[in-house]
N, C-alpha and C positions, 0 to 999 in steps of 0.2 A: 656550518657547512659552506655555506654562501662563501665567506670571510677567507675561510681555509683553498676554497678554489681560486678567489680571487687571487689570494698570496702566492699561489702555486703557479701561477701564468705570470706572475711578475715574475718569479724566479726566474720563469722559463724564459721572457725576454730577456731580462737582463742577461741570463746564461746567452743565450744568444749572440748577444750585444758585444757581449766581453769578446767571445770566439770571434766575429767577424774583425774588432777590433784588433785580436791578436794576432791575424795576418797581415796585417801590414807590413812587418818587417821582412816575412817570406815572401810578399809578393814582389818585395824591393830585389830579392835574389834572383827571382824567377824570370828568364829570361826576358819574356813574353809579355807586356801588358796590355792592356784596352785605356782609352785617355780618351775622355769625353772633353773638348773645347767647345766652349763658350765663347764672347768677346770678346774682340780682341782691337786693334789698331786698323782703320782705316790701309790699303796695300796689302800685300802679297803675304808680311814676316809670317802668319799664323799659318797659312796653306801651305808657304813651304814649310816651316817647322812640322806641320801633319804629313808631309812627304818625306822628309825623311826620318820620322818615326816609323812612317809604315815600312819603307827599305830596311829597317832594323827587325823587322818582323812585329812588330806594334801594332794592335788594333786599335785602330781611331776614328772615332763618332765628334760630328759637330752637330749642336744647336743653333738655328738661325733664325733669331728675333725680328727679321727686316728685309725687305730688299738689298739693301749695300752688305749684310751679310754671306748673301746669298753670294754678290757679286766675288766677293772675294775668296770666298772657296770653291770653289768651280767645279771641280773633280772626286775628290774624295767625299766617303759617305757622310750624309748630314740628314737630319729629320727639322719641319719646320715646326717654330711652337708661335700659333697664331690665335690665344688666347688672350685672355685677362689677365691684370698681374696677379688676381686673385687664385687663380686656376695652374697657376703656375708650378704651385710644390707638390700638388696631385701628379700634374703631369711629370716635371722629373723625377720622382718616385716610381712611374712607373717604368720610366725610360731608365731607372739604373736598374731597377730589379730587371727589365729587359733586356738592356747590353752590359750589366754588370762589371763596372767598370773598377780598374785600379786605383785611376789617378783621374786627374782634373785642373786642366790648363785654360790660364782666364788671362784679359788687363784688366788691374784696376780692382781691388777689392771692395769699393763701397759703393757698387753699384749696387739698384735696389733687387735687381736680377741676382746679382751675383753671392750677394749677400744669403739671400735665400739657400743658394745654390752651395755655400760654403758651411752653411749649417749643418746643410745636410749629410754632406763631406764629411764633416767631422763625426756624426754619430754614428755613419758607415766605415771610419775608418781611411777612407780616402786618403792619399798625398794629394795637396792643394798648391799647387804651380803657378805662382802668382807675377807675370811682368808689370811691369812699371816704366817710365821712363826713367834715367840713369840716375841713382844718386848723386854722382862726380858728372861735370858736363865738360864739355862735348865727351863723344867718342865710346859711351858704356849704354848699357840696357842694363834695367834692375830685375835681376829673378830670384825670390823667394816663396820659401815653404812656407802656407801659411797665411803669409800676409805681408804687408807692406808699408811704409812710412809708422805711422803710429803702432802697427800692428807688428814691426820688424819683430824678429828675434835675434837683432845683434845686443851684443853685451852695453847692458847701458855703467859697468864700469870702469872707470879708466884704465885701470891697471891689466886688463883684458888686452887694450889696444898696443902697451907697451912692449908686453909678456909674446904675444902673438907676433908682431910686428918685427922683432929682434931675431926670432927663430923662420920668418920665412927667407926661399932663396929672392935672391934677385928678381926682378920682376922686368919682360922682357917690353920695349916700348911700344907703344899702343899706336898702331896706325893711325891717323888724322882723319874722321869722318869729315870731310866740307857739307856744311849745312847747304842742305836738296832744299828749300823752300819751296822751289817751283814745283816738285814733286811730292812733296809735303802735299801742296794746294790742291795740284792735281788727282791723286788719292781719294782727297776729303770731296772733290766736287762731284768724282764719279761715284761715289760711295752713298756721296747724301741724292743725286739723279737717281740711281737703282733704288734706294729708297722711295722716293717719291713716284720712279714709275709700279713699283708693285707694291702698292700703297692698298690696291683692293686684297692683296692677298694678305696681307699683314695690317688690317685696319685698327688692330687694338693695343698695338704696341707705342710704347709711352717712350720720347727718349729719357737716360738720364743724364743729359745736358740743361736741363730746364729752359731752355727756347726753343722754340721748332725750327725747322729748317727754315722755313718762310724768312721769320724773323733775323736769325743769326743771317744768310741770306743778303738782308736790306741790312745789317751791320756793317757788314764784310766791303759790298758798295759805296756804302757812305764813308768808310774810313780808307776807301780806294781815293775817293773823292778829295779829302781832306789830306793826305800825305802829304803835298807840297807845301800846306799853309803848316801842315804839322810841322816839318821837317824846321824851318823859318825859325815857329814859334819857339821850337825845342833850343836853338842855335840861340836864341835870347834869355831861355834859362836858364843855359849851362852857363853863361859866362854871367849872370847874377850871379850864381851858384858859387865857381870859384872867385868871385870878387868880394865873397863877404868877409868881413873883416872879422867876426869871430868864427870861420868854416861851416862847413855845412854836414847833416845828417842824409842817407839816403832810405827812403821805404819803396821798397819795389812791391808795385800791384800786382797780385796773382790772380788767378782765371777767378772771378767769382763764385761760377759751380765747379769748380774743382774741390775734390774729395779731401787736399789737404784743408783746404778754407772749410767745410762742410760737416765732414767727418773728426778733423784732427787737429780742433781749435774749437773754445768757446765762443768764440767771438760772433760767428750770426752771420756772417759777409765781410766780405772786404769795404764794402761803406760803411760798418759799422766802425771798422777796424782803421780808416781812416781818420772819421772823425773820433775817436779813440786817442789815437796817436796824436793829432795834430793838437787835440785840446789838454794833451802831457806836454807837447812838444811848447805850446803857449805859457804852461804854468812854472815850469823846470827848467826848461834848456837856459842855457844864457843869451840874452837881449839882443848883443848882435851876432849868431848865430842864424842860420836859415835850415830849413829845411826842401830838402829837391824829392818829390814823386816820382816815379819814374813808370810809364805804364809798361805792360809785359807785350814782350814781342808780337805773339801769335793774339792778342787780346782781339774779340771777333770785333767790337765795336757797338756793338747793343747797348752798353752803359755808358753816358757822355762823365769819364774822369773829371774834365776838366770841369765841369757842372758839380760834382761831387765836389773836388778837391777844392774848389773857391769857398764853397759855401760853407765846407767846413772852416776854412781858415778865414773867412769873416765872422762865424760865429765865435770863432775863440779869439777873434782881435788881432791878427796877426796877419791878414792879409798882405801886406808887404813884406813877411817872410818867409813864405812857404811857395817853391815856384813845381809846375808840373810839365815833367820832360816825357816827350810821349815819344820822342824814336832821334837813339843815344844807346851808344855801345856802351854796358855796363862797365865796364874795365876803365874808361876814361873817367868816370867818376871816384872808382873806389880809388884810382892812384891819389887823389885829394880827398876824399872823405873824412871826418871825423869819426863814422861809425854807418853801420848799417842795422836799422829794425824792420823785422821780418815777422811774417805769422809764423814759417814756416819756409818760404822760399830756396828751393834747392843752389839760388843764384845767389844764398846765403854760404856757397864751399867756396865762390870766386872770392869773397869778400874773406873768408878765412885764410886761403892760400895766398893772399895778397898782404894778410897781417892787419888787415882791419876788424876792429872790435862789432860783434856780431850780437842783438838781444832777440829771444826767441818770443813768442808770444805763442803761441801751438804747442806742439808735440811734435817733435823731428828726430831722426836717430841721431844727428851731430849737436843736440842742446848735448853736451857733457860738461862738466866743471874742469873749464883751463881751457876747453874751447870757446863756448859762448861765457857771455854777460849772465853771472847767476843773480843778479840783484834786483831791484826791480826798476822799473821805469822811467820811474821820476830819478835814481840815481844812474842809470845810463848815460841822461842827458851832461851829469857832470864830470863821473868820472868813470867813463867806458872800462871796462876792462879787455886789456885785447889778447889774442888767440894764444894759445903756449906754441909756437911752432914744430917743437918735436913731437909734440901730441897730435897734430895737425896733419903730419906724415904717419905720424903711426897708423893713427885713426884710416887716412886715405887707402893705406898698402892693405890693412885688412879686411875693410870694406870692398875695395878691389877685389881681393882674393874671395872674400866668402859669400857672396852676392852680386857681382856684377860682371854683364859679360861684356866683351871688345865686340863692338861695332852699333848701330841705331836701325831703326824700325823703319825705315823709309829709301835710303839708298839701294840699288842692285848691289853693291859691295857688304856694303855695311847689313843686310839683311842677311849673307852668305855667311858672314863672321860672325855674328851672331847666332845665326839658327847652329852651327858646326862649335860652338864652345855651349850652348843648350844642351844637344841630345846627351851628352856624356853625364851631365849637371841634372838631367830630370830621371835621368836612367839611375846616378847614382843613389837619389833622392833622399841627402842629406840637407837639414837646413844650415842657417845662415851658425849658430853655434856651435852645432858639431863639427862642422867643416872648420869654425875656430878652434875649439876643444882636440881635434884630430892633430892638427901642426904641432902643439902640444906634447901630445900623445906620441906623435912621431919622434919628436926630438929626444924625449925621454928613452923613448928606446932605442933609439942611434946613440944614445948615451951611455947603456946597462951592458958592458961586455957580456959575449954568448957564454953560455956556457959549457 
């Protein structure tokens, strides 16, 4: 009796379960939705994108983990979650059974927040709205259903990119975002301030950057401090770099808590992943070859590279050829490179667009065969294999087309062109495939006379 009631309440959920599952599709028709957001980008992109959802007739609910969340939605409806992380799937379980939402616009998928929050999305049936920064740089924002980087659902085969790529129209040119850095900074400073003054109201929220404000803080200072011996030091790298008389390899540093290092790599860290490289780069490469580090632009300054990058390269005997370039326009390197190895770095499309041979060590949507180095490591060092270039366009146009939108997260411009090619993109609420599979579908039938 036990047994048989038990079973009967499983059907009953799972009956459930399926049904709420199987509105998804009519909810995508339905004029009307509710869209819970979550976090997003330091600046305005997420408030205005929730402004003009609601102008659409769109109900939309934000969650606010912080102070600098708060700051940057100002107006529209939000509820605070100033719990534990433990406490957290209770509460937005109750917060969807209470605003019972469509959809679900987040940055950043592997947040520890977010991740939760995705789960649950999924067995509700949810569409999951996921920005990124741009796969292609400058000038794109990355939006997918789903998920993102590791987690894409673009086609991982090639003949996808080819089939796809040949059947779209023309592609009209992309306005030139000019890198805001000053406004970048500015964003990030009032956002982590509003943090820290409503600190009593938010006391148990954790970031996932893995340093506090404090800390990043006294990075951010010190490596204000150092620029000009940086700049110096850099200017003595680069021309090692191109003086070696077997050429050189480039590894560009990525954010160490960044989600691709974290999430979408085995590797542990970028210090692992350095001295990694550099004790292949000792055993493999050829003798008079060098290797150049290169640290990442926005890097807060909390980790001393240069401390890392030595000691690796005395441990593998090689300290006379491994130099580290801390501020240096990527693009003057890869016009001389022999190659570039990457965990993942998205500053791994400049190096493909440019013709230089690219090895992945991660998971990335552009590892494809004929793009990247499919070999391993230690044969990289000899004999690179480098980019197919018409696969390199194909790959771009349709990547372009079916996940990325014109304009960046920080600019007034660039925030207006982006939020205005989103609402159409979250409203239609296809992913990165179908939107391929569709062009497709399209052509075949601009192909089939009527009848």
């Amino acid at each position: 009796m036990i047994a048989a009631s038990y079973e009967a309440a499983r059907l009953r959920h799972d009956e459930a379960s399926a049904r709420i599952r199987s509105l998804s599709p009519v909810v995508r028709l339905f004029p009307h939705r509710r869209f819970l957001f979550l976090q997003g980008v330091p600046g305005a992109f997420m408030h205005t994108l929730g402004q003009a959802l609601t102008q659409r007739g769109h109900g939309v609910m934000r969650v606010n983990f912080n102070g600098g969340d708060r700051l940057v939605w100002p107006t529209l409806p939000a509820i605070d979650f100033t719990g534990r992380m433990s406490e957290w799937p209770a509460f937005l379980q109750r917060l969807m059974f209470a605003f019972a939402p469509t959809d679900m616009v987040l940055h950043g998928d592997c947040r520890p927040l977010h991740k939760v929050a995705i789960e649950q999305a999924n067995r509700l049936g949810l569409t999951v709205h996921v920005f990124e920064e741009g796969y292609l740089r400058p000038n794109w924002v990355t939006l997918e259903i789903g998920g993102v980087n590791g987690f894409s659902r673009l086609p991982r085969r090639v003949a996808a990119y080819h089939v796809a790529a040949d059947l779209l129209p023309a592609q009209p040119p992309v306005t030139h975002v000019p890198p805001s850095m000053r406004t970048r900074a500015r964003d990030c400073v009032a956002y982590g301030i509003a943090c820290v003054a409503l600190r009593p109201r938010f006391p148990r929220y954790a970031t996932h950057r893995g340093w506090s404000l404090s800390h990043e803080a006294i990075g951010w200072l010190q490596r204000a401090i150092r620029t000009p011996f940086a700049r110096r030091r850099s200017q003595a790298a680069i021309r090692r770099a191109l003086a070696a008389r077997g050429g050189f390899f480039v590894l560009p540093i990525q954010m160490d808590n960044d989600s691709q290092i974290l999430c979408h790599s085995d590797l542990g860290g970028m210090m692992h992943a350095i001295h990694l490289v550099v004790a292949s780069f000792a055993r493999h490469a050829p003798k008079d070859a060098m290797l150049a580090v290169k640290e990442h632009p926005l890097d807060n300054g909390v980790i001393d590279w240069r401390a890392v990058t030595g000691a690796a390269a005395r441990e593998a005997g090689v300290a006379d050829r491994v130099v580290l370039i801390e501020d240096c326009d990527l693009q003057r390197l890869l016009d001389r490179t022999l190659g570039m190895v990457t965990v993942n770095s998205t500053s791994a499309t400049f190096a493909l667009a440019s013709g230089v041979p690219v090895i992945v060590l991660g998971r990335s949507v552009y590892d494809l065969p004929g793009l990247t180095h499919q070999g391993s490591l230690e044969s990289f060092w000899r004999d690179p294999s480098p980019p197919d270039p018409a696969l390199f366009e194909a790959f771009r146009r349709v990547v372009a087309h079916a996940c990325l939108l014109d304009g960046d997260f920080f600019t007034r411009d660039g925030v207006a062109r982006a939020v205005a090619g989103a609402v159409p993109r979250i409203e239609a609420a296809r992913d990165a495939a179908e939107r391929i599979d569709a062009i497709v579908e399209d052509a075949v039938a601009g192909a089939v006379p009527a009848a």
